[in-house]
Structure formats: C-alpha cells, structure tokens
MILUMVO-536928 format. One record per residue (C-alpha): residue number from 1; residue in three letters; z, y, x. Coordinates in nm, 3 decimals. Example, Ala and Ser with C-alpha at 12.3 -4.5 7.8 and 13.67 -1.06 7.14 Angstrom:
BEGIN
  seq  type       pz       py       px
    1   ALA    0.780   -0.450    1.230
    2   SER    0.714   -0.106    1.367
END
This chain:
BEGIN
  seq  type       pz       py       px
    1   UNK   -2.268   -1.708   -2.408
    2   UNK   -2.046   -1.706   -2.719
    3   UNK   -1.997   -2.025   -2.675
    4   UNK   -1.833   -1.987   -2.324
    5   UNK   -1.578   -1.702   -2.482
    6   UNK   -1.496   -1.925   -2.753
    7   UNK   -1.411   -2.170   -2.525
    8   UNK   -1.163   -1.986   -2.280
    9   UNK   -1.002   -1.876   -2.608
   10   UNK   -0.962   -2.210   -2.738
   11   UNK   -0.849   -2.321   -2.377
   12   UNK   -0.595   -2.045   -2.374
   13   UNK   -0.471   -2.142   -2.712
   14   UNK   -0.435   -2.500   -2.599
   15   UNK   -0.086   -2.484   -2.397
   16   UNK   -0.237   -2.245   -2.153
   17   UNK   -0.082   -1.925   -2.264
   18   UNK    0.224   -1.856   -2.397
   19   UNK    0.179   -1.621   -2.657
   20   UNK    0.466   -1.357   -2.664
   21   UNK    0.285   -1.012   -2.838
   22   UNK   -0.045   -0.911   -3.057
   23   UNK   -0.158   -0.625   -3.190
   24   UNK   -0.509   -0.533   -3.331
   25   UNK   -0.683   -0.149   -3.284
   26   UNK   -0.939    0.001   -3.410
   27   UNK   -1.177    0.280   -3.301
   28   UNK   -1.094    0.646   -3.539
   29   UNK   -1.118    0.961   -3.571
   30   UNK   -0.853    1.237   -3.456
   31   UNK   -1.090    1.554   -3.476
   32   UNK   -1.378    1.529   -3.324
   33   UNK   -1.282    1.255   -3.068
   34   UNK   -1.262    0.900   -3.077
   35   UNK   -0.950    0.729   -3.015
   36   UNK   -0.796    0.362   -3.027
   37   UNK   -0.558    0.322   -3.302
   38   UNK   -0.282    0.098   -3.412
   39   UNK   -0.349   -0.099   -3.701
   40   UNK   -0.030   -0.072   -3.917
   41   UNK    0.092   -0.411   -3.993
   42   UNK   -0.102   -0.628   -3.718
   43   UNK    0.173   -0.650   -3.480
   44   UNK    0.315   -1.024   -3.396
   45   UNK    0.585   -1.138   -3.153
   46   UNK    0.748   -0.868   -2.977
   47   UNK    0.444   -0.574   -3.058
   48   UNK    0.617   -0.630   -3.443
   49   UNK    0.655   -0.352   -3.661
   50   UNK    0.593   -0.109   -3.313
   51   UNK    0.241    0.019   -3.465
   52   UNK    0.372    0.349   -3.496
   53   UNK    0.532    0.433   -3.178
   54   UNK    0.223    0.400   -3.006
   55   UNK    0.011    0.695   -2.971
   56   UNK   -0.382    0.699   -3.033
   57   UNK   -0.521    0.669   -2.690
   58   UNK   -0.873    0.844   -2.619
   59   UNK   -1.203    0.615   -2.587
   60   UNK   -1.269    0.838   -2.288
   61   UNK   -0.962    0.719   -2.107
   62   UNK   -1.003    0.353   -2.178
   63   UNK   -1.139    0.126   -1.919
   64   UNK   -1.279   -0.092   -2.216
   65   UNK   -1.527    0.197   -2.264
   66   UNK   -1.676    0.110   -1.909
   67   UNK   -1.714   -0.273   -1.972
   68   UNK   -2.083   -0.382   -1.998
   69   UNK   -2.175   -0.315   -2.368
   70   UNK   -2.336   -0.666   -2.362
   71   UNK   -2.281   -1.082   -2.392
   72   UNK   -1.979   -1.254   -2.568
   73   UNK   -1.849   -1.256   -2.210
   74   UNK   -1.773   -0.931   -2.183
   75   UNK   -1.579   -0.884   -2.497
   76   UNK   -1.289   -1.062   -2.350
   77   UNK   -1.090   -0.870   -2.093
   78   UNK   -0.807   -0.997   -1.898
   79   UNK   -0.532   -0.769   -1.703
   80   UNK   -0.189   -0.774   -1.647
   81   UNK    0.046   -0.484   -1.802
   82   UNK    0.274   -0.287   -1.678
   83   UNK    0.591   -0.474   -1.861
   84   UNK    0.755   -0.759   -1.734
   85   UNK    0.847   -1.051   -1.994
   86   UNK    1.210   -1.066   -2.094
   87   UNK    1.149   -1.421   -2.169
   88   UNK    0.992   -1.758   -2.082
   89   UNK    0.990   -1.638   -1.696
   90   UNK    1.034   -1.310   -1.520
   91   UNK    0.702   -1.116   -1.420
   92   UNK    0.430   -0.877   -1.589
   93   UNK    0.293   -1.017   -1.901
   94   UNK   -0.097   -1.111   -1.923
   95   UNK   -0.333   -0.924   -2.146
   96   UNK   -0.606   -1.111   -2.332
   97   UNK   -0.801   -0.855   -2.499
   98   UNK   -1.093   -0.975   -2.733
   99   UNK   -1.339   -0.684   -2.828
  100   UNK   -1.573   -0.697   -3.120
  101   UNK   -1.891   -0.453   -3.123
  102   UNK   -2.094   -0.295   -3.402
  103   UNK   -2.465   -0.297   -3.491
  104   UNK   -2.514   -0.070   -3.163
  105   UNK   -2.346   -0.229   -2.926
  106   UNK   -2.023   -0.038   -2.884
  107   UNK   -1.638   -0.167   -2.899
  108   UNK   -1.492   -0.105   -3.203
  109   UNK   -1.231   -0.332   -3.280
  110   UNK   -0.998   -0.435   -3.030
  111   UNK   -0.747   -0.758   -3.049
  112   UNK   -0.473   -0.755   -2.772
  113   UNK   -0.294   -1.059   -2.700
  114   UNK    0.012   -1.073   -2.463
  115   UNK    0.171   -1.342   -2.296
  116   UNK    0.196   -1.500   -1.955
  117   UNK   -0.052   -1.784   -1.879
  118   UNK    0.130   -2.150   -1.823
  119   UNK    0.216   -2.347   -1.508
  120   UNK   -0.072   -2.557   -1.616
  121   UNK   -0.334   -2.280   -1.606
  122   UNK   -0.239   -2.198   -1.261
  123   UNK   -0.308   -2.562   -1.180
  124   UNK   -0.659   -2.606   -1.294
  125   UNK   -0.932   -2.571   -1.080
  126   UNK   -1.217   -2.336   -1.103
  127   UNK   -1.486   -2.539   -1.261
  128   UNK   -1.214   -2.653   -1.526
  129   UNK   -1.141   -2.318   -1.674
  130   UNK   -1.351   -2.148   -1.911
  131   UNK   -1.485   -1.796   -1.787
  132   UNK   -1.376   -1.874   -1.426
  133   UNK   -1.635   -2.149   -1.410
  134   UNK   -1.895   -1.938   -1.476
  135   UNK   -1.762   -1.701   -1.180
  136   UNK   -1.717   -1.949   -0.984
  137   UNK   -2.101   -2.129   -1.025
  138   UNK   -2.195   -1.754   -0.976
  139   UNK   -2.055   -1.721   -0.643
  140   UNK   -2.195   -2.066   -0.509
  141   UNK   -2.548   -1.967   -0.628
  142   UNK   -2.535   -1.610   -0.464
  143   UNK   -2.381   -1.766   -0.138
  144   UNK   -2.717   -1.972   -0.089
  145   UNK   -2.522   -2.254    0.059
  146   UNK   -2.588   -2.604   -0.029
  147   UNK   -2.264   -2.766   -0.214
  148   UNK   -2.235   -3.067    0.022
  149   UNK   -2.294   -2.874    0.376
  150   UNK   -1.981   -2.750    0.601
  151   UNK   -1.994   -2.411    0.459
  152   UNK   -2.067   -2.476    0.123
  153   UNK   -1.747   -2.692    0.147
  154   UNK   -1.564   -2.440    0.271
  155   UNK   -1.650   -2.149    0.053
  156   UNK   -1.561   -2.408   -0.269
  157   UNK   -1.230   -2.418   -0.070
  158   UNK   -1.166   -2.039   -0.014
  159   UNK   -1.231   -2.007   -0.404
  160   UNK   -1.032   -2.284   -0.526
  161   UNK   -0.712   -2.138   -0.310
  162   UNK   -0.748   -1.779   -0.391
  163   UNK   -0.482   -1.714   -0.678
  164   UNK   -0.558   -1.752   -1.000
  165   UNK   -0.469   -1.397   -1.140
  166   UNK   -0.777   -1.325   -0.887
  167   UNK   -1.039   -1.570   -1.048
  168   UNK   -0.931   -1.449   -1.447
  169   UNK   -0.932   -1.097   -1.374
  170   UNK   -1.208   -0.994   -1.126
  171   UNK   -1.553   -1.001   -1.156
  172   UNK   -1.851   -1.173   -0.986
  173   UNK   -1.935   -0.924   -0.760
  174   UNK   -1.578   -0.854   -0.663
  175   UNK   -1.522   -1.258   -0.620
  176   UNK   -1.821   -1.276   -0.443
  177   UNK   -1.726   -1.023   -0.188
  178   UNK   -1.412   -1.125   -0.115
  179   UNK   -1.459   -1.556   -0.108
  180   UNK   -1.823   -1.435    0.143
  181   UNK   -1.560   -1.241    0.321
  182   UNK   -1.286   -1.443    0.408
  183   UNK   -1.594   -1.732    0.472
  184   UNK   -1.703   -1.521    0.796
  185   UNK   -1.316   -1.472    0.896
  186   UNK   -1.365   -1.851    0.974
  187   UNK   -1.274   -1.905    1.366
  188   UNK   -1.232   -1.536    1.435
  189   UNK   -0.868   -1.365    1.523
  190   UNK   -0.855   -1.081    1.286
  191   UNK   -0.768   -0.938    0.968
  192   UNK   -0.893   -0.819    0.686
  193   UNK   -0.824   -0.648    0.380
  194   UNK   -0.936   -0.654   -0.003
  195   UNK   -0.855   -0.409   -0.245
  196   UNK   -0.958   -0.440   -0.652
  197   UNK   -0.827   -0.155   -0.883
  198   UNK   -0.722   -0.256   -1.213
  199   UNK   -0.967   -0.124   -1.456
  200   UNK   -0.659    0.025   -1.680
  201   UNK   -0.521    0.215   -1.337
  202   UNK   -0.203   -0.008   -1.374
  203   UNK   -0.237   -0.158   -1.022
  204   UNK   -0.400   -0.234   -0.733
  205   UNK   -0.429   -0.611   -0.598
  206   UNK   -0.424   -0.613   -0.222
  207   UNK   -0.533   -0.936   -0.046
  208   UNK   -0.486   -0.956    0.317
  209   UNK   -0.556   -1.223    0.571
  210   UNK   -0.499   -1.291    0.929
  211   UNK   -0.494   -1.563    1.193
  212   UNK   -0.206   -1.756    1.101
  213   UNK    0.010   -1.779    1.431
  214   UNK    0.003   -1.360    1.390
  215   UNK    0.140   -1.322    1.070
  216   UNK    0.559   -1.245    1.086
  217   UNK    0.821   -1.101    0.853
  218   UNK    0.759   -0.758    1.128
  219   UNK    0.407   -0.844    1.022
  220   UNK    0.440   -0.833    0.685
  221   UNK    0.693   -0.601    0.604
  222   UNK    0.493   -0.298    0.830
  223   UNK    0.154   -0.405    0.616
  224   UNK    0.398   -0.391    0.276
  225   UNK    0.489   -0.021    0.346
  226   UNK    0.150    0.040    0.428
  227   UNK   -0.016   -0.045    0.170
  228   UNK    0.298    0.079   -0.092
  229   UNK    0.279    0.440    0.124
  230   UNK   -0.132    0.435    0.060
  231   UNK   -0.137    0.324   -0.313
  232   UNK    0.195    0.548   -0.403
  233   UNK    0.357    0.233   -0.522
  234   UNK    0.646    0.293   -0.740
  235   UNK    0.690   -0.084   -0.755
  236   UNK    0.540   -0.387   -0.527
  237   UNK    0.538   -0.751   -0.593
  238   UNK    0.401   -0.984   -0.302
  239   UNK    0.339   -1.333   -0.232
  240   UNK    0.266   -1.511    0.103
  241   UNK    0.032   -1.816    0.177
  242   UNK    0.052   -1.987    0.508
  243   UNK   -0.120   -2.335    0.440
  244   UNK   -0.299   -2.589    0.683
  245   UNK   -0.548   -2.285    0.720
  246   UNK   -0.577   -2.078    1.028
  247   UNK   -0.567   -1.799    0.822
  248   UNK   -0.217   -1.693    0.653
  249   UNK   -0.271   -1.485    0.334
  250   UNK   -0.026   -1.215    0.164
  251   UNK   -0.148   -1.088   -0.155
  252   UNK   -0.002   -0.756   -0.266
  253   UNK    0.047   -0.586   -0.619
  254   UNK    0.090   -0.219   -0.609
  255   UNK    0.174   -0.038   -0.945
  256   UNK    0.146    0.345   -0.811
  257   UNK    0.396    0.610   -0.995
  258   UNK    0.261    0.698   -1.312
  259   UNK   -0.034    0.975   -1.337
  260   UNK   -0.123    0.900   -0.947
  261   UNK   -0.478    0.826   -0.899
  262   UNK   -0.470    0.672   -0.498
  263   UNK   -0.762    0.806   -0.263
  264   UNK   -0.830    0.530   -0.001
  265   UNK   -1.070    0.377    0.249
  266   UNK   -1.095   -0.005    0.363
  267   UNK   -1.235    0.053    0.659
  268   UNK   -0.981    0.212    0.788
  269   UNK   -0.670    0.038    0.596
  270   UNK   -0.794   -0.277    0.739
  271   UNK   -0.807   -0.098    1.099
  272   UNK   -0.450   -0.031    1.062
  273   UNK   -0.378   -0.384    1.004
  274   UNK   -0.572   -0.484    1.272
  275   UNK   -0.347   -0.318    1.510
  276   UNK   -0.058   -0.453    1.308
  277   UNK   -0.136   -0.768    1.373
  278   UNK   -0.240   -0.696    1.733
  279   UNK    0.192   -0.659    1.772
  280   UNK    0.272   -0.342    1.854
  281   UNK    0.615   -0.411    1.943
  282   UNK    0.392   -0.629    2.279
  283   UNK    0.239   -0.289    2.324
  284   UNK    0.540   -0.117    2.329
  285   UNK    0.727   -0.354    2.581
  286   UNK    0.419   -0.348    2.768
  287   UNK    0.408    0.051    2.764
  288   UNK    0.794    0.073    2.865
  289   UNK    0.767   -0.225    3.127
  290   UNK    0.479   -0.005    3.312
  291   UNK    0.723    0.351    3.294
  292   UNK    1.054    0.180    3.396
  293   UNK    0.969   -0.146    3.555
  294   UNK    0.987   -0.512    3.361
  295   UNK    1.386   -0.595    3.408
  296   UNK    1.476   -0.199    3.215
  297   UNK    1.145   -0.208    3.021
  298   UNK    1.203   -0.565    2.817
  299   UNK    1.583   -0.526    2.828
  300   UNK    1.519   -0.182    2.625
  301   UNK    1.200   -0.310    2.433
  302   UNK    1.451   -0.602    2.284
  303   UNK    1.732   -0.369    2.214
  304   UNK    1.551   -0.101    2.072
  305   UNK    1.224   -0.133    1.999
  306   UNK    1.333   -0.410    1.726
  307   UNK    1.539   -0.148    1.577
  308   UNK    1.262    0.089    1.499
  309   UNK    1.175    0.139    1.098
  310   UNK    0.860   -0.011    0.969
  311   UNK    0.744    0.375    0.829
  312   UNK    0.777    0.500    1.215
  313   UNK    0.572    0.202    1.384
  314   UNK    0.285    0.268    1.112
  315   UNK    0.281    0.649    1.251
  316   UNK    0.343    0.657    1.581
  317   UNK    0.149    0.499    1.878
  318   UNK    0.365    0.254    2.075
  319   UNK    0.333    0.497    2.421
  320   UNK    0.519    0.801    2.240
  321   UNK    0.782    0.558    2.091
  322   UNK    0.779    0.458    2.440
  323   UNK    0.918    0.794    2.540
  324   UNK    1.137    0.810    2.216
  325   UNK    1.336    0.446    2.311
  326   UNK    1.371    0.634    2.628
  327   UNK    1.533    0.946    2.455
  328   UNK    1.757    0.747    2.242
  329   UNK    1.883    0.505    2.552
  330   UNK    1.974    0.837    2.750
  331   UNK    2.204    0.972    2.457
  332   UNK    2.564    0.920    2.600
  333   UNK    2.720    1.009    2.290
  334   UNK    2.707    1.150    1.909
  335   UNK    2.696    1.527    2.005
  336   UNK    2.436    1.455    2.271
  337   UNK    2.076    1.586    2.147
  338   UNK    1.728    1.501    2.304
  339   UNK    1.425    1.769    2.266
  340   UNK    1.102    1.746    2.330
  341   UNK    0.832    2.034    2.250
  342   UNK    0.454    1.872    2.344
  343   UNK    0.123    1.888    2.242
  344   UNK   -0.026    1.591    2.120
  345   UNK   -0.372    1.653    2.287
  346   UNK   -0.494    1.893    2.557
  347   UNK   -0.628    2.222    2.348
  348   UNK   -0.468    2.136    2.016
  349   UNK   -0.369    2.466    1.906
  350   UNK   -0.083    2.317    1.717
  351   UNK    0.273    2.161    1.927
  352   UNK    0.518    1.921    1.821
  353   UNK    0.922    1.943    1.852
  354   UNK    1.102    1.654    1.881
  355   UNK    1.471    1.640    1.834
  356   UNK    1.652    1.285    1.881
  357   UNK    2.043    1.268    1.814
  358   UNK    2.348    1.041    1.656
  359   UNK    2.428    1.088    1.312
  360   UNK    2.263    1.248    1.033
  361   UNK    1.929    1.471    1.050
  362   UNK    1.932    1.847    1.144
  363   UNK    1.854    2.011    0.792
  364   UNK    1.533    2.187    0.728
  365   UNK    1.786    2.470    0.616
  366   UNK    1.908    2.479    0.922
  367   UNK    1.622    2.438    1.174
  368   UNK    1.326    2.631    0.989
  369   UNK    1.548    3.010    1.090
  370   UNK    1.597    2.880    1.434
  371   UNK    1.245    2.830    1.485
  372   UNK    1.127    3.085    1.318
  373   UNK    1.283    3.335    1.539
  374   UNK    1.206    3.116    1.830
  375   UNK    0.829    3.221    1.736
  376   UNK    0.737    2.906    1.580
  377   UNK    0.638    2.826    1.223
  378   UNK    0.700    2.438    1.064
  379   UNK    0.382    2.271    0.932
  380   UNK    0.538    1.935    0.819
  381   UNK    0.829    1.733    0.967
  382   UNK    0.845    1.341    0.995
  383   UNK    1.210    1.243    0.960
  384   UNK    1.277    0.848    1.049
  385   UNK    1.638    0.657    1.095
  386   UNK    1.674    0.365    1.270
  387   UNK    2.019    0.161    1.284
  388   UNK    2.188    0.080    1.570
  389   UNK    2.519   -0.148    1.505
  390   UNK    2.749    0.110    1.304
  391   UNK    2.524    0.403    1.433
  392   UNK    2.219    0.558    1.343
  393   UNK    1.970    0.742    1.544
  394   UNK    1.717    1.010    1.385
  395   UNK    1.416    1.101    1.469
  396   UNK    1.291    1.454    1.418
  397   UNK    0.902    1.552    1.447
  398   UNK    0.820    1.886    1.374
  399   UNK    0.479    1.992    1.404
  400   UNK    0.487    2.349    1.454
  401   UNK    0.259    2.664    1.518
  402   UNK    0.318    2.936    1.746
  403   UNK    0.374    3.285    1.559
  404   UNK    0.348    3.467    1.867
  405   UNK    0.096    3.477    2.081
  406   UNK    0.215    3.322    2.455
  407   UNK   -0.018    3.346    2.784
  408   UNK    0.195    3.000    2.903
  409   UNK    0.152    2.693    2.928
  410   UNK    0.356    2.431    2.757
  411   UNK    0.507    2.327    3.114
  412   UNK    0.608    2.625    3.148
  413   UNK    0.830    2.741    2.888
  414   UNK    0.909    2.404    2.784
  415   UNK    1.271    2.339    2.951
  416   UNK    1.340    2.722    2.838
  417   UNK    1.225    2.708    2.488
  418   UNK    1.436    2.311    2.492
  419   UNK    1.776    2.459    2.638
  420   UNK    1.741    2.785    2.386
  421   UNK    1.707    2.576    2.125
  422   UNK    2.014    2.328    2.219
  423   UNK    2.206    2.656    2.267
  424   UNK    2.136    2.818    1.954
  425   UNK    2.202    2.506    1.770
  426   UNK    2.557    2.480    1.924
  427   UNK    2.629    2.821    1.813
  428   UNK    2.659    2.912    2.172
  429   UNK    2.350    3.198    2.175
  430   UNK    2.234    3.404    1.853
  431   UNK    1.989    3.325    1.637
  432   UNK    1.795    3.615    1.621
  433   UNK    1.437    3.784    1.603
  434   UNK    1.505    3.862    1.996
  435   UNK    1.404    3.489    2.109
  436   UNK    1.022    3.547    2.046
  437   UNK    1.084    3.628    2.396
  438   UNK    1.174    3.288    2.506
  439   UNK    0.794    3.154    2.447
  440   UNK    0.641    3.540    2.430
  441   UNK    0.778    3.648    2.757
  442   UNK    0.899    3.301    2.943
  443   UNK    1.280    3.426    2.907
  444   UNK    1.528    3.207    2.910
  445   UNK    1.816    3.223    2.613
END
C-alpha cells in the first residue's frame, strides 16, 4: 500500500539512514529514445552541483524499467552502488530510489537518495521495519508452517539472522527461496549456495552455508576465489557467520569488472563447494598415503599439500596433485625440471604437458616454438606458483594437440618426447622442424 512506502520512508528518515547524496531525474527525450536525465539544480550532499557530469542513461538499460509497473511498493527501490562513502564509515553507499509514475503506469520521475543505513537499522528485526515486514509475513504465509510449531520457529529464526542488506534489497520470491532453503539444510552435512544479481548489474550477493565444524580459513578462502573467478570480480567484500548454529554462513559481494555480464549455474557452483567442504587436502593425503605408504604420504601431504594455491586446488583433482607433490618432492635442485606428457582420459584426442621446476615459469615465448616443432600445438596453459620457504615452485599445464599424425601410443613415446624436450630446453639439441620425428617416427632427440 502507499501507506506501507510512506512508512519505510518516514522510518528511514527517522535516524535510520544517514543521508549523504540526492539527486532527482526525469524521463526525456534524446532523439527518438528515452533516457533518464539529471535535473539541473536537484543535487544535495555530495551529488551537488554534479548534474552535468552525468550522462543521460537509456530507459532500456535501466533495471527500474523491469520493476513491476504497479503498487506504492514498488516505486521504492533499494541497492547498493558501486562507491564507497568517504565518510561516516567505510563501505558502498545505499541507494533509496523513490519512483513516481504517470497516468499509464510508467516511471517517470525518479528521486535517488544515497547514504548508508544506521547501526540501528541493522538492529531491528524483521517485523519492525517497514517494507521488510511485509517480506517477511510473505515468507511465513508461503512456508505453510504454523508460527508456534518447531519449524515455523525456526524459519522466523533463519529470517531474522540473514543480513539485513538481504531482507531490504531482495524480493519475496528470492527471500522465500533462500530462508525455505537453508530450512531443509537443517541436520544435514552439506552446503549450499545462493546467488541474487543486483538488478543494476553492480554485483552479485553470494550466500553460502555449510555444517559448521567444516567451514576453515582453507575453506573459505578456496570458495572466495571461486566465486570471484566465476562472477569476474574486480573487487570482493565478505563476511563470515559462525553462531550457535550448526550451520556457519559466509556471505559474499562480487562487483565483476565493468561491462562483464557473468554466465553461471548453481547447480554446479554449489557442487564445487560441496567438494570444498568435503576437504580436499583429506583426499589428497589420503591419495598420496595409498601411492607411497602413510609415514611418506602424510609427511609430504603436511609439507606440501598445504602449500598448494587456492586457484590450483579449485582445478585440479586431488589424485593428479597427488602425482604433482610427488614431482615437486623429487626436484633436487633449481635447474632440475619434471615433465609429464598424459592424457587425461583414455581416447581424448587432446594430451597434456606438464612441466614442474624452481624459479620462475618457462615463457610461452619460449615453449610454444619448442613444441611446435616437437609436432604439438598449445590449446591453453594453466600456470600456478606455490611458495615454498624462500622458493617457489611452478606448475606448467599445457594442453596440447598433436600436429602430426603418430601410430603410438602415449607410453610409448612418452620418455622420448620428455628427454627431447628437457634437451632442447637446455640448449643441448636443436630446435628444429626435424623433431616431428620424435612423436611421428618414435625417434629419440
């Protein structure tokens, strides 16, 4: 009702929000489009005397254009920007934006407060804050739960605790989804995973929970690049809850680099951190503990498996790093170098070609003509570093495809095609057109 959006104004307005910015736009003309405008003059705070530096933005482009075109409710949006205050307290400023509609229903004034909400707003409950009640009474009906029964209880809870940038800014059906969500995580070891876009494309807000006694910093710095590497974050801000609850919750915002528009599923996001959770560092000590026996397998699983970066443990599975940890503990010094050319799967048409060494990465400059006249042509490589004291190791994962056409198999020509390589590289054997022969004919270099 009206009523309701007055009200969450005149809450807001009532040491609630700190008001830092406001502007007021207007829907115009440039040609035969419609585009927000400026109004000259309307700026306040620190949007003052800025009208003109901001450039008409299309209707087609604004998020505002794809709000329901209906209810008093709906005229009031609320985001977060992409600038962070400069004063009161550090973090991006809130967006109040109050829409007003013509004869046919469409925006055509827009008022755009900025601020950040108080301390005090954070601390009200649900059913105290204008708009949010209404979400909140929304999501109680839907559930179909009685108020005073276990779960009813319990999803009240799961609502109250979720953070409050959650309850202003999405809506029912997004609230809905996610309280009903984390309500059937109840008494079940696993994780899961929701995403809501920002209806500007400023950000993405990531909420992720799992069983308490499996969340870590390994944890939760593996799910951070995750999630940053999936959304093309350009900057990250996250928070962690770990309460009386047997479920820990980290709640991620992603701002991806400007002009990205993310493609991403779930399903399979929350699969990933699934398995994140599952420890694959355990998998890993289990996988080396079965090739090398428990005393050399935990001894190396401690020493080097903690050393591995968070990008490499989201993309490889813990029984190749298995083999890697090996490579790297048989290195005896920085000139040694470890090769490995494999297929991933029987019958993959395409191999891989490994190279683990000290120091700094063999340049693509420097590796694509070797391989080239080896008979192989790069696809994509997957450089990672890992520390180790004052050293570094790299890690060098070519995937490759054969340019010449080779009746062996990868057994083979494999310790061939690995001491050509090494040779070449040292400068000890020419890098030339004549080693297609290594693979092509099973010569050695």
């Amino acid at each position: 009702s009206v009523t309701e959006a007055q009200e969450f104004l005149r809450w807001a307005a009532a040491d609630h929000f700190t008001f830092l910015g406001y502007r007021e736009y207007r829907v115009g003309k440039s040609g035969s489009e419609e585009v927000l405008q400026a109004v000259d003059g309307s700026g306040l705070g620190i949007l003052r005397g800025k009208e003109r530096s901001v450039a008409p933005r299309s209707l087609k482009s604004l998020a505002a254009r794809e709000l329901p075109q209906s209810g008093a409710i709906d005229a009031i949006i609320l985001t977060k920007t992409n600038a962070r205050s400069s004063v009161h307290r550090p973090g991006y400023m809130d967006y109040i934006g109050v829409l007003e509609f013509d004869a046919k229903g469409l925006p055509v004034i827009e008022r755009r407060f900025l601020g950040l909400f108080t301390s005090g707003a954070y601390a009200r409950r649900p059913w105290e804050i204008p708009l949010v009640r209404r979400k909140f009474e929304a999501v109680m009906d839907r559930s179909g739960l009685r108020a005073d029964s276990h779960s009813g209880k319990n999803l009240r809870h799961i609502l109250e605790s979720l953070p409050r940038d959650e309850l202003f800014q999405a809506n029912e059906d997004e609230l809905f989804a996610t309280a009903m969500g984390v309500l059937g995580l109840q008494g079940r070891a696993r994780a899961r995973l929701f995403v809501r876009g920002d209806k500007y494309g400023r950000f993405f807000s990531c909420l992720v929970f799992m069983p308490r006694d499996r969340f870590t910093a390994d944890a939760r710095e593996r799910i951070e690049w995750l999630l940053r590497d999936t959304f093309h974050g350009e900057r990250m801000d996250s928070t962690i809850s770990v309460g009386e609850s047997a479920l820990a919750r980290l709640h991620l915002i992603v701002r991806p680099k400007p002009g990205e528009k993310p493609e991403y599923d779930t399903a399979q996001l929350e699969d990933r951190i699934g398995q994140i959770v599952r420890n694959w560092r355990d998998s890993l000590r289990d996988e080396l503990v079965r090739k090398l026996g428990e005393e050399k397998g935990i001894k190396l699983a401690s020493r080097l498996g903690k050393a591995l970066p968070a990008g490499y443990i989201e993309e490889v599975s813990a029984e190749a790093a298995a083999a890697d940890v090996e490579a790297i503990a048989g290195l005896r010094d920085a000139d040694d170098l470890h090769l490995s050319l494999y297929r991933t799967r029987p019958g993959d048409g395409n191999l891989h070609f490994k190279l683990v060494r000290y120091g700094e990465p063999i340049s693509l400059s420097d590796s694509l003509p070797m391989l080239e006249n080896m008979g192989l042509r790069i696809l994509s490589e997957h450089p990672y570093e890992m520390k180790l004291g004052d050293s570094a190791v790299v890690i060098q994962d070519f995937e490759v495809q054969p340019a010449v056409r080779f009746g062996f198999d990868i057994e083979q020509v494999r310790d061939a095609f690995q001491s050509s390589f090494e040779r070449i590289w040292r400068g000890q054997a020419e890098s030339d057109g004549l080693n297609k022969l290594i693979l092509g004919a099973n010569m050695d270099w």
